[in-house]
N, CA, C and O atoms as CSV, one atom per row, in Angstrom:
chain,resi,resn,atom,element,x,y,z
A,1,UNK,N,N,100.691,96.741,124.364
A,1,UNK,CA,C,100.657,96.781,122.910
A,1,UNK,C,C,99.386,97.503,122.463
A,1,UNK,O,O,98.259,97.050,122.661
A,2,UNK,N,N,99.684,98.818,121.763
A,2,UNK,CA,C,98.054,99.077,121.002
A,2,UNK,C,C,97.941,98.419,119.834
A,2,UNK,O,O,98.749,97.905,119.061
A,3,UNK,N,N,96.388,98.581,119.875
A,3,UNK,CA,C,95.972,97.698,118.943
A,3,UNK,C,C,95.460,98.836,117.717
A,3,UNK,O,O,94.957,99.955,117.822
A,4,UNK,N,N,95.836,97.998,116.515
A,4,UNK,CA,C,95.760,99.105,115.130
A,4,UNK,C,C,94.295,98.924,114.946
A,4,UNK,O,O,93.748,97.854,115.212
A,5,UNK,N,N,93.695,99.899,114.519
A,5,UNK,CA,C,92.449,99.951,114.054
A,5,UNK,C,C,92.139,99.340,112.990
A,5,UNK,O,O,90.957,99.004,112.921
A,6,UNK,N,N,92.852,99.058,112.062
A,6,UNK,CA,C,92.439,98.155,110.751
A,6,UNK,C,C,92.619,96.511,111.163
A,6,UNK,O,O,91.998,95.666,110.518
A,7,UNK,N,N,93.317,96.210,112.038
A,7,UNK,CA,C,93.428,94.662,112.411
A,7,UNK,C,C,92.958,93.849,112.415
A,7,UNK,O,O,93.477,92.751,112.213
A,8,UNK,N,N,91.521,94.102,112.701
A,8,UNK,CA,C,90.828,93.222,112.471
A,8,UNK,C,C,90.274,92.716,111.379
A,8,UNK,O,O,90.107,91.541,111.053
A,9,UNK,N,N,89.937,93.948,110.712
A,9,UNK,CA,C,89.348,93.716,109.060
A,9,UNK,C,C,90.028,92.925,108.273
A,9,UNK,O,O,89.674,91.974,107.575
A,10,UNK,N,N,91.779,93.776,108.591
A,10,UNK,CA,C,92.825,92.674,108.127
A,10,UNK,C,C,93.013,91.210,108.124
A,10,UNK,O,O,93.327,90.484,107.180
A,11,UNK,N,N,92.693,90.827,109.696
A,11,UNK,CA,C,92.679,89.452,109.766
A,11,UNK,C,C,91.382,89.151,109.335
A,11,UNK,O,O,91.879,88.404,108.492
A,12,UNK,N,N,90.420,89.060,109.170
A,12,UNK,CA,C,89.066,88.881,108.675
A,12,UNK,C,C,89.490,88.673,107.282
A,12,UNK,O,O,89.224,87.506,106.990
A,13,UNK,N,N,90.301,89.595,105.808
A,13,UNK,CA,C,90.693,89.538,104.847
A,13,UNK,C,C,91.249,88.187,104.355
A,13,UNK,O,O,90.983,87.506,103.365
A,14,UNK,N,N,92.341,87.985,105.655
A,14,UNK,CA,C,93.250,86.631,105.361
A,14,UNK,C,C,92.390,85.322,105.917
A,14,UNK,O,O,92.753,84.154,105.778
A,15,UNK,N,N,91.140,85.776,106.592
A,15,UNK,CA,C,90.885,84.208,107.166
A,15,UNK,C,C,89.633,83.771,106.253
A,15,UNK,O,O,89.105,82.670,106.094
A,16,UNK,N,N,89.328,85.160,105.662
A,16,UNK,CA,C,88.050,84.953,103.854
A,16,UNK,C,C,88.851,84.431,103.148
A,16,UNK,O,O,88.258,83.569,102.500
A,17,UNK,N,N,90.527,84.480,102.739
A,17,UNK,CA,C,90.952,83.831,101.614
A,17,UNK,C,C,91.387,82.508,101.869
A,17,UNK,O,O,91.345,81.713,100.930
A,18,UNK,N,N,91.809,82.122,103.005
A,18,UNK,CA,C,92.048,81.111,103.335
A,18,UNK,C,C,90.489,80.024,103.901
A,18,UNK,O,O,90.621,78.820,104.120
A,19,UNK,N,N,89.041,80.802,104.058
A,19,UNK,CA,C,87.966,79.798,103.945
A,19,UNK,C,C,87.593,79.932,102.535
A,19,UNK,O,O,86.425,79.839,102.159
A,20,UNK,N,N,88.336,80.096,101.950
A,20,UNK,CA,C,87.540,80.110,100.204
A,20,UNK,C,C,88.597,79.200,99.413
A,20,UNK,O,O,88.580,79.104,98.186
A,21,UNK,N,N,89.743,78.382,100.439
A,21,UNK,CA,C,90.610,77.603,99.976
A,21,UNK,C,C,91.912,78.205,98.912
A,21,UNK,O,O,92.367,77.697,97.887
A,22,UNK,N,N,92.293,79.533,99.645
A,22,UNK,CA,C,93.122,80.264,99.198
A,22,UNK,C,C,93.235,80.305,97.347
A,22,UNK,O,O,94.318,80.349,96.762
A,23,UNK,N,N,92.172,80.286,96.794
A,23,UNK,CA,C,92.022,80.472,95.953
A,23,UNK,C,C,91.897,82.038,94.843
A,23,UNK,O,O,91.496,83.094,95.332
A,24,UNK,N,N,92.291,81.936,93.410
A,24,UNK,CA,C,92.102,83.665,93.423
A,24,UNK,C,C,90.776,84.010,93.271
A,24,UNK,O,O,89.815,83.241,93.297
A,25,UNK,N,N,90.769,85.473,93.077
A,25,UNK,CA,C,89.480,85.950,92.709
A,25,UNK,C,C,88.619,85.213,91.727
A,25,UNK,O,O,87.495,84.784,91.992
A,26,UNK,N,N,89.226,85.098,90.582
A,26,UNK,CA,C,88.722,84.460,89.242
A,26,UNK,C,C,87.546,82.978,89.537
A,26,UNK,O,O,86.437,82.674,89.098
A,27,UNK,N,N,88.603,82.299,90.590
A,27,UNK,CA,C,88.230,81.402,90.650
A,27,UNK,C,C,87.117,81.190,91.642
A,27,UNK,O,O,86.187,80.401,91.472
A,28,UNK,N,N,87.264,81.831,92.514
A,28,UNK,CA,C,85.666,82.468,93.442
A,28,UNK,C,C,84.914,82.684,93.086
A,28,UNK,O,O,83.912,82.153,93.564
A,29,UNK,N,N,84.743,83.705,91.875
A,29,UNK,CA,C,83.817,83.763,90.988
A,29,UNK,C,C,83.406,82.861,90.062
A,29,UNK,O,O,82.354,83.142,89.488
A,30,UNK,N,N,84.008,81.751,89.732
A,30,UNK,CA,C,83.239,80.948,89.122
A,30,UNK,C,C,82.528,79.800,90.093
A,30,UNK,O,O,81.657,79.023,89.701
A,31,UNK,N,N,83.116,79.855,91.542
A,31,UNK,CA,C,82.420,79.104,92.283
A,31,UNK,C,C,81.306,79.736,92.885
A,31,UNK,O,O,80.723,79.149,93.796
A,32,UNK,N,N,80.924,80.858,92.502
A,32,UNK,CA,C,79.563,81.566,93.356
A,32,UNK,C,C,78.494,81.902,92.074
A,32,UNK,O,O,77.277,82.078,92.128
A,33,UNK,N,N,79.548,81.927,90.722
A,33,UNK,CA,C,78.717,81.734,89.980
A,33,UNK,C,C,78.246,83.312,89.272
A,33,UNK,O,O,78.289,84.402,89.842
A,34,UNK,N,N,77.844,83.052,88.016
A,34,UNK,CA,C,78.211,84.327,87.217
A,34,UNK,C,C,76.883,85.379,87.759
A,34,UNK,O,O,76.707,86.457,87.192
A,35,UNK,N,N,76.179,85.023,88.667
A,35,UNK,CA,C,75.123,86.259,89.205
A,35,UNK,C,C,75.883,86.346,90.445
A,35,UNK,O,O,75.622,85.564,91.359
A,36,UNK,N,N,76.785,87.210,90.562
A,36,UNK,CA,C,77.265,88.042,91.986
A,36,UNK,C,C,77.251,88.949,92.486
A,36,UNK,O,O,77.820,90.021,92.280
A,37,UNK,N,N,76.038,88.332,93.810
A,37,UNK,CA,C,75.605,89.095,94.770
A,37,UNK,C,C,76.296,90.047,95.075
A,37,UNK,O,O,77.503,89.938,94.859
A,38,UNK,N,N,75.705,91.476,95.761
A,38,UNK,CA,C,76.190,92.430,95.862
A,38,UNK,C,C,77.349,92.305,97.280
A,38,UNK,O,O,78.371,92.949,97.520
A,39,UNK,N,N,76.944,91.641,97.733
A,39,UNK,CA,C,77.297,91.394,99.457
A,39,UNK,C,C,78.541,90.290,99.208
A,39,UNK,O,O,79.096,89.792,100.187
A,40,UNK,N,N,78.968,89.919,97.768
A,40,UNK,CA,C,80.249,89.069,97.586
A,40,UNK,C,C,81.273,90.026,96.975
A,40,UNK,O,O,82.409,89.862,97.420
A,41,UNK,N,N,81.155,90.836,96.203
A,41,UNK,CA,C,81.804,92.092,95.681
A,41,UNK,C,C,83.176,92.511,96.680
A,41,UNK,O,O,84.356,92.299,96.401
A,42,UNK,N,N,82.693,93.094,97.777
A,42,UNK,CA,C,83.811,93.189,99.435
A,42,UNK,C,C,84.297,92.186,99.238
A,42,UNK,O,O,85.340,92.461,98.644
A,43,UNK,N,N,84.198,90.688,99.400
A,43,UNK,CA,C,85.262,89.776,99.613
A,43,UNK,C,C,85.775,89.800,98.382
A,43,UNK,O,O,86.965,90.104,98.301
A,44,UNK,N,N,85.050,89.501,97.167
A,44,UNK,CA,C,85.884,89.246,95.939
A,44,UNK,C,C,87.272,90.390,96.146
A,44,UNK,O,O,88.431,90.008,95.984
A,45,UNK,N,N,86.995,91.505,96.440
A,45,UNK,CA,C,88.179,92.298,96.331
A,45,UNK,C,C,88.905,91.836,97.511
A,45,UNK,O,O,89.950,91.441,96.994
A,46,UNK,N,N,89.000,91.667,98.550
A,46,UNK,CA,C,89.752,91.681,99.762
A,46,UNK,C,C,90.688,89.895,99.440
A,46,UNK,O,O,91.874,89.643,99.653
A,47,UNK,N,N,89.691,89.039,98.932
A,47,UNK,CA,C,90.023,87.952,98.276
A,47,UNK,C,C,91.490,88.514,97.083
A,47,UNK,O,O,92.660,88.280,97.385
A,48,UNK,N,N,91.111,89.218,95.836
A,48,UNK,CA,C,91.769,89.605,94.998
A,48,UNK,C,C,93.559,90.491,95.848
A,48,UNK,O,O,94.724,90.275,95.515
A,49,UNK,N,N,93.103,91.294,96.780
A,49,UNK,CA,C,94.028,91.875,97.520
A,49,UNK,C,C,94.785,91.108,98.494
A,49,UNK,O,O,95.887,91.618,98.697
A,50,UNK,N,N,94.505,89.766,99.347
A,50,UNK,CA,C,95.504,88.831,99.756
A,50,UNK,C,C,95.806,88.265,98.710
A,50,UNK,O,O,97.013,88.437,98.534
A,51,UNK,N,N,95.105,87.327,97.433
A,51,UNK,CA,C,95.969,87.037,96.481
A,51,UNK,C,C,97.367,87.454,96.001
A,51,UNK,O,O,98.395,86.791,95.868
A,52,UNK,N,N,97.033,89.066,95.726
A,52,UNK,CA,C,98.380,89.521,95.133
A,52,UNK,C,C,99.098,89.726,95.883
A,52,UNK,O,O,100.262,89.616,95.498
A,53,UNK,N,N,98.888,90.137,97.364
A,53,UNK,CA,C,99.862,90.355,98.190
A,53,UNK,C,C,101.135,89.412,98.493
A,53,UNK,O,O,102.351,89.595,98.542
A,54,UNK,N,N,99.907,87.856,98.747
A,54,UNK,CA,C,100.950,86.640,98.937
A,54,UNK,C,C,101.793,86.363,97.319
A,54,UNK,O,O,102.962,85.979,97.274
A,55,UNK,N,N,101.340,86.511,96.644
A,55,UNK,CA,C,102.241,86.560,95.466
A,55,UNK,C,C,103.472,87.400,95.573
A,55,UNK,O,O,104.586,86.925,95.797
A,56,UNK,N,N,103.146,89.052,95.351
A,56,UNK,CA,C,104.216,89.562,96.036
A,56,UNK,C,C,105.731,89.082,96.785
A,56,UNK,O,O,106.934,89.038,96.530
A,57,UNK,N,N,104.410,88.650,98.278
A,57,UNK,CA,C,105.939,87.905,98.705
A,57,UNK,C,C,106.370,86.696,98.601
A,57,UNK,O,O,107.363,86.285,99.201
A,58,UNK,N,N,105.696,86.045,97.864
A,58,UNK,CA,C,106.780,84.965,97.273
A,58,UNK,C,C,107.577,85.159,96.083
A,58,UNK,O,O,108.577,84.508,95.779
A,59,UNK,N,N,107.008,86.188,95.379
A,59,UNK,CA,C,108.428,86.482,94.034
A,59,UNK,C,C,109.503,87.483,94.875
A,59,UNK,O,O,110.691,87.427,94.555
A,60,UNK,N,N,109.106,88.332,95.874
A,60,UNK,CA,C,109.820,89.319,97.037
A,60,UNK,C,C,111.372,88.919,97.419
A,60,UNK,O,O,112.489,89.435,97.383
A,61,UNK,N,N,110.633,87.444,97.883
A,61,UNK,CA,C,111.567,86.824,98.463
A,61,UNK,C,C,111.319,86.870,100.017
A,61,UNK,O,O,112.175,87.042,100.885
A,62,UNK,N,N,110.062,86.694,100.172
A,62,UNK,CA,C,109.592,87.140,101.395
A,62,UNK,C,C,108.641,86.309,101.812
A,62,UNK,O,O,107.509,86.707,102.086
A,63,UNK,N,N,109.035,85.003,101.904
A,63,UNK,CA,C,108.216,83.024,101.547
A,63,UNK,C,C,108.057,83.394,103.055
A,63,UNK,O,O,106.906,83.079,103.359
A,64,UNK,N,N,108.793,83.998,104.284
A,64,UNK,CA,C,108.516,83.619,105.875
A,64,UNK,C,C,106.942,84.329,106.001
A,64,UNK,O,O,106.055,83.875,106.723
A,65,UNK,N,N,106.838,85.324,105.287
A,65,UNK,CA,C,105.261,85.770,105.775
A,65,UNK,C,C,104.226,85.149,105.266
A,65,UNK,O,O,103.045,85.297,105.581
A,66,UNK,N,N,104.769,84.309,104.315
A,66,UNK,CA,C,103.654,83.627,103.828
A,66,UNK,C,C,103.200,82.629,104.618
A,66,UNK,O,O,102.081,82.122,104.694
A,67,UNK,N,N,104.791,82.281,105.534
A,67,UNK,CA,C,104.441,80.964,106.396
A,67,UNK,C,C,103.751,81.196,107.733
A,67,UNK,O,O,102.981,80.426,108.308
A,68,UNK,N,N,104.220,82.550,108.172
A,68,UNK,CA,C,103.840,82.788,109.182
A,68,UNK,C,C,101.749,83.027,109.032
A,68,UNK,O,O,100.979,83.065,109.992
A,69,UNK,N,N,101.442,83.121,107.834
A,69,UNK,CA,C,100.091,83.993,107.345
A,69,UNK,C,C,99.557,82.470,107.304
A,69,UNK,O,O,98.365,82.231,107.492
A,70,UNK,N,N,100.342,81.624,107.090
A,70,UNK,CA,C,99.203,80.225,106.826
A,70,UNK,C,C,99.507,79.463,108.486
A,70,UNK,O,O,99.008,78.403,108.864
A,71,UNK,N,N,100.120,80.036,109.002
A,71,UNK,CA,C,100.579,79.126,110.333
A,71,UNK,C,C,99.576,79.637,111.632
A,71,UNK,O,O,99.307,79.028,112.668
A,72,UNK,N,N,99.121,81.020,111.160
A,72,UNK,CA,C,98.745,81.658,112.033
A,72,UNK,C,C,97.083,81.722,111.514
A,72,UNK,O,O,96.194,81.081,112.073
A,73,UNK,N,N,96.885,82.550,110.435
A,73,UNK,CA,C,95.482,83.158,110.100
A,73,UNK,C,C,94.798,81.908,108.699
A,73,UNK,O,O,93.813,81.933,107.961
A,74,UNK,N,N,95.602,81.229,108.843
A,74,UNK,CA,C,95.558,79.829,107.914
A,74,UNK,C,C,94.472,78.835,108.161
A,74,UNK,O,O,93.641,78.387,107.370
A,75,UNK,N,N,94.599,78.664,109.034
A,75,UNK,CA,C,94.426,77.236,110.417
A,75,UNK,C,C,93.051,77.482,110.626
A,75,UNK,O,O,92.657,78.553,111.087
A,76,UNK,N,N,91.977,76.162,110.181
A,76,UNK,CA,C,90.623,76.047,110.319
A,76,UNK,C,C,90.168,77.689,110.304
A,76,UNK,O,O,89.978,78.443,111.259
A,77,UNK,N,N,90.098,77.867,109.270
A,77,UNK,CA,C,89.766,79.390,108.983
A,77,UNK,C,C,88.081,79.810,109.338
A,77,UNK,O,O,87.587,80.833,109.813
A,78,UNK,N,N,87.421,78.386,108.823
A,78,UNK,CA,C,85.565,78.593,109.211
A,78,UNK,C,C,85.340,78.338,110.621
A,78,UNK,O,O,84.173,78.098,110.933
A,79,UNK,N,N,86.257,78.341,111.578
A,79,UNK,CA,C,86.118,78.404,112.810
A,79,UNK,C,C,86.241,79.714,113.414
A,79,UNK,O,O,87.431,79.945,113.634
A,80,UNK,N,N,85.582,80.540,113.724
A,80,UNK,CA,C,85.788,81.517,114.330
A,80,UNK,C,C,87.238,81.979,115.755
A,80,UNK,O,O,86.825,81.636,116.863
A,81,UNK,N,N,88.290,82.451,115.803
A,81,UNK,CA,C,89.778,82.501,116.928
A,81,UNK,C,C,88.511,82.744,117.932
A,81,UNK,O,O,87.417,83.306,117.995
A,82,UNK,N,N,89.612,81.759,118.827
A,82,UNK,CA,C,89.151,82.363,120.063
A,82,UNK,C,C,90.410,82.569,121.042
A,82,UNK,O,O,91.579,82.314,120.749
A,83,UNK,N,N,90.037,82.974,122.009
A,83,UNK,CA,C,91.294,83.935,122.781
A,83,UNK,C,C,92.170,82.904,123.049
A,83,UNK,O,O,91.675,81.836,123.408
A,84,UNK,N,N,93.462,83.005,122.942
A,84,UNK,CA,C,94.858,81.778,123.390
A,84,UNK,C,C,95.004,81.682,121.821
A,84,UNK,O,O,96.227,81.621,121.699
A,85,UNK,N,N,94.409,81.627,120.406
A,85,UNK,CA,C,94.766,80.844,119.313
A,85,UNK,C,C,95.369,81.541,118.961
A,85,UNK,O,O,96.421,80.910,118.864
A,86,UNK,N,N,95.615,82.726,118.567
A,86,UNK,CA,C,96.926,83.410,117.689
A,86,UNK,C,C,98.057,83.274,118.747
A,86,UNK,O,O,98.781,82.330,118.432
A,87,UNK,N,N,98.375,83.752,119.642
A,87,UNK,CA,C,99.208,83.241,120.868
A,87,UNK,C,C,100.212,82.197,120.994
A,87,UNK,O,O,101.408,82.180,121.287
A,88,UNK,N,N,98.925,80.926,120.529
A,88,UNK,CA,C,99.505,79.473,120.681
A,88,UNK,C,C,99.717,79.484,119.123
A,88,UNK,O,O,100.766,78.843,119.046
A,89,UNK,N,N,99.428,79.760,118.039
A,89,UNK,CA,C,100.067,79.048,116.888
A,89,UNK,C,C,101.288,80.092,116.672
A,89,UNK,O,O,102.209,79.629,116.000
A,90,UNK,N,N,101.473,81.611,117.196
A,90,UNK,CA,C,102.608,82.438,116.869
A,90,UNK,C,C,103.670,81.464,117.487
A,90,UNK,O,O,104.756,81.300,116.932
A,91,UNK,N,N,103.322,80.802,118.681
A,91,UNK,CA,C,104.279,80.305,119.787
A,91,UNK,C,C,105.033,79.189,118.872
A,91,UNK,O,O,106.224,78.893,118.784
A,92,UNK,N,N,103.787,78.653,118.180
A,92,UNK,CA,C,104.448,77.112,117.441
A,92,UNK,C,C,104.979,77.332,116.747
A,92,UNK,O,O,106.089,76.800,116.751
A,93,UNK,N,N,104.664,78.211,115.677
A,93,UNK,CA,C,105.756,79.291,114.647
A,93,UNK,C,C,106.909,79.088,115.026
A,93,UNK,O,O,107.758,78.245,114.737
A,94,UNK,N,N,106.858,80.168,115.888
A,94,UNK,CA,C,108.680,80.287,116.388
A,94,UNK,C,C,109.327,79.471,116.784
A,94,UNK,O,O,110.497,79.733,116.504
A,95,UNK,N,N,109.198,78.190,117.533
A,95,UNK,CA,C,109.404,77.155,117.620
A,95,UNK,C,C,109.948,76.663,116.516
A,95,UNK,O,O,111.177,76.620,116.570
A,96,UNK,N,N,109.418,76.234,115.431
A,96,UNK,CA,C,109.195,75.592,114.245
A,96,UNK,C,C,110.418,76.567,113.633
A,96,UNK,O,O,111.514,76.105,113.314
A,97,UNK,N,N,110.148,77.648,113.546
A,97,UNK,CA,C,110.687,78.154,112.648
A,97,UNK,C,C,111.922,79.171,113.210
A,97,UNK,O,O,112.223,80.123,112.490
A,98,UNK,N,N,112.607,78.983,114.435
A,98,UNK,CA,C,112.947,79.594,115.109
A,98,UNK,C,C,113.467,80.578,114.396
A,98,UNK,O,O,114.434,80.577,113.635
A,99,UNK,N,N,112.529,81.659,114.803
A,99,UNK,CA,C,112.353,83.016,115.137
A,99,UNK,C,C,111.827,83.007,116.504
A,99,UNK,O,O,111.240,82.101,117.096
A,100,UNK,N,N,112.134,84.146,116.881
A,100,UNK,CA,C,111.370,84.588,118.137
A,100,UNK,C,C,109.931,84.874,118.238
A,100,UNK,O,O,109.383,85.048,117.149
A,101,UNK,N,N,109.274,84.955,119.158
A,101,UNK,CA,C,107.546,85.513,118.896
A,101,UNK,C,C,107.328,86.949,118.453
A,101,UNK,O,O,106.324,87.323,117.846
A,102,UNK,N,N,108.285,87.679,118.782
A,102,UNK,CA,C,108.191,88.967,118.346
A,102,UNK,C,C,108.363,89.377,116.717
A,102,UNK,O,O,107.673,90.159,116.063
A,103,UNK,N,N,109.394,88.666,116.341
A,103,UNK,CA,C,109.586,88.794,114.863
A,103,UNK,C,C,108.218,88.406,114.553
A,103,UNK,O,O,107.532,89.313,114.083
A,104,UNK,N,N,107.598,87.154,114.720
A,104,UNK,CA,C,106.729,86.581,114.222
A,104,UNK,C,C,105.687,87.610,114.164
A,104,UNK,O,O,105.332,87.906,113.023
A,105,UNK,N,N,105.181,88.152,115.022
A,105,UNK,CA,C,104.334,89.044,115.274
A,105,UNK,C,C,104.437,90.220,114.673
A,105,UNK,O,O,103.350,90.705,114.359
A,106,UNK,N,N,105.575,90.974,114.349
A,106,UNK,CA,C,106.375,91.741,112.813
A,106,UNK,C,C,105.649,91.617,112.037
A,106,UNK,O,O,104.763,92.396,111.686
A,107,UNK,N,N,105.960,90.437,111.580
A,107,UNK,CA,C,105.858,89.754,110.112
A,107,UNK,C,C,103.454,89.889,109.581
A,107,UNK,O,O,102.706,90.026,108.613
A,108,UNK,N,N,103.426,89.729,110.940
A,108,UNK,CA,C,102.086,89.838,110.842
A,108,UNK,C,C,101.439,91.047,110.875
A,108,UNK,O,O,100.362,91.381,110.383
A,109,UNK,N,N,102.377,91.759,111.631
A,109,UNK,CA,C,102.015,92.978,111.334
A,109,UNK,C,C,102.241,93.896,109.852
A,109,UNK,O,O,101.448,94.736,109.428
A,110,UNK,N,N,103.397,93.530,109.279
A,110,UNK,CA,C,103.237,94.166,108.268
A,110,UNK,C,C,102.734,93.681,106.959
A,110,UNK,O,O,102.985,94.190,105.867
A,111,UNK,N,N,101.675,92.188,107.288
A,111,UNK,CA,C,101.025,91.814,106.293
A,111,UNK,C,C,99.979,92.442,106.594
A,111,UNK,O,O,99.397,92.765,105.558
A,112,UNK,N,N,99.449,92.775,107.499
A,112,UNK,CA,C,98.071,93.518,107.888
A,112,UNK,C,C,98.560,94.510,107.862
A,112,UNK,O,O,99.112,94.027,108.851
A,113,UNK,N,N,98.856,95.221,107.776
A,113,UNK,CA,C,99.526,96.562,107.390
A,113,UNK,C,C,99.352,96.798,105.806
A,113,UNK,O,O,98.783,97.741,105.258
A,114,UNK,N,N,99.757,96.098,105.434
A,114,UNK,CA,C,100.053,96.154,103.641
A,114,UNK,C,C,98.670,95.843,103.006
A,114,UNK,O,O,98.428,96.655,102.113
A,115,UNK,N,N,97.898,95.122,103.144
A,115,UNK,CA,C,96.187,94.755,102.867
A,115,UNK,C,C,95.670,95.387,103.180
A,115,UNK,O,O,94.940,95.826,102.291
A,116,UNK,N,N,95.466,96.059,104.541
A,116,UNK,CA,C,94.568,97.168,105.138
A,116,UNK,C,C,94.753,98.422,103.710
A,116,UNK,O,O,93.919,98.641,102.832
A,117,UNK,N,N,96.146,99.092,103.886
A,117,UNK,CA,C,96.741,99.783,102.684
A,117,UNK,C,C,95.944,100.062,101.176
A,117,UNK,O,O,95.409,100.887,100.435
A,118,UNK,N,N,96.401,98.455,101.424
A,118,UNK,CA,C,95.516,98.004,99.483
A,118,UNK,C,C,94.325,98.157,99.610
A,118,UNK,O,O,93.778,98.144,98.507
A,119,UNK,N,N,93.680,98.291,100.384
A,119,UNK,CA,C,92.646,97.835,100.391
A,119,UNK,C,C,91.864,99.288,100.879
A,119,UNK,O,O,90.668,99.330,101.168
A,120,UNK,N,N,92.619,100.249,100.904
A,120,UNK,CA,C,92.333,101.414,101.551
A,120,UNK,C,C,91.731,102.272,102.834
A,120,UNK,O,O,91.044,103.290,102.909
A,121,UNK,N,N,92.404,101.242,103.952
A,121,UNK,CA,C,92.033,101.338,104.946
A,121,UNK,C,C,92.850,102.624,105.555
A,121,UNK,O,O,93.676,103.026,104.735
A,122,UNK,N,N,92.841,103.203,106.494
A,122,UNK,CA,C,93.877,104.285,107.349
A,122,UNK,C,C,94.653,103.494,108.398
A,122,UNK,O,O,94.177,103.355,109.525
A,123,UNK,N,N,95.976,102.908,108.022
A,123,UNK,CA,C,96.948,102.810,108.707
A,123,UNK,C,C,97.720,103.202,109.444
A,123,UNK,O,O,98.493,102.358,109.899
A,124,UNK,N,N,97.864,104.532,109.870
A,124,UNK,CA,C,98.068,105.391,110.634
A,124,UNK,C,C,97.767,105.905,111.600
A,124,UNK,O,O,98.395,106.886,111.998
């Protein structure tokens, strides 16, 4: 499998919105408070850009990536992955949600795909 060059940033995107208690932008900002640091600006947007995305796919009609995005890049987010954890929660996914691991892994891909995008990364 190659690995996409934006992937990581991507997952980094979803595991800032989910340690900020998947909350929106708006509301980040009133928890950091109306002097914001220059060095919060990057997340506020990357924050603002999973917001709308997961919105997206829940008016989409597209609720499995949302599940797969909290099942996977969700999960004790202020803990730093370590090697086996995306693996083992894709595994429980599919299980759970029978799909296969591969779909699952799809589905993740084209949420990191779509943020990188927004967010103006080179996907390609």
């Amino acid at each position: 499998m190659r690995k996409e060059d934006y992937r990581d940033y991507a997952t980094h995107m979803f595991r800032s919105y989910a340690e900020w208690g998947c909350r929106s932008a708006d509301e980040v900002k009133k928890i950091i408070g109306d002097r914001i640091p220059m060095r919060a600006k990057p997340l506020l947007s990357d924050i603002e850009i999973v917001d709308a995305y997961l919105e997206l796919c829940q008016s989409g009609g597209k609720k499995y990536i949302v599940d797969v995005l909290e099942a996977v890049y969700f999960v004790q987010p202020k803990r730093g992955l370590r090697r086996g954890d995306v693996s083992a929660r894709v595994r429980r996914f599919a299980i759970e949600y029978h799909v296969s691991e591969k779909q699952a892994y799809s589905w993740l891909r084209e949420a990191r795909r779509a943020v990188a995008a927004a967010k103006g990364l080179d996907v390609d």
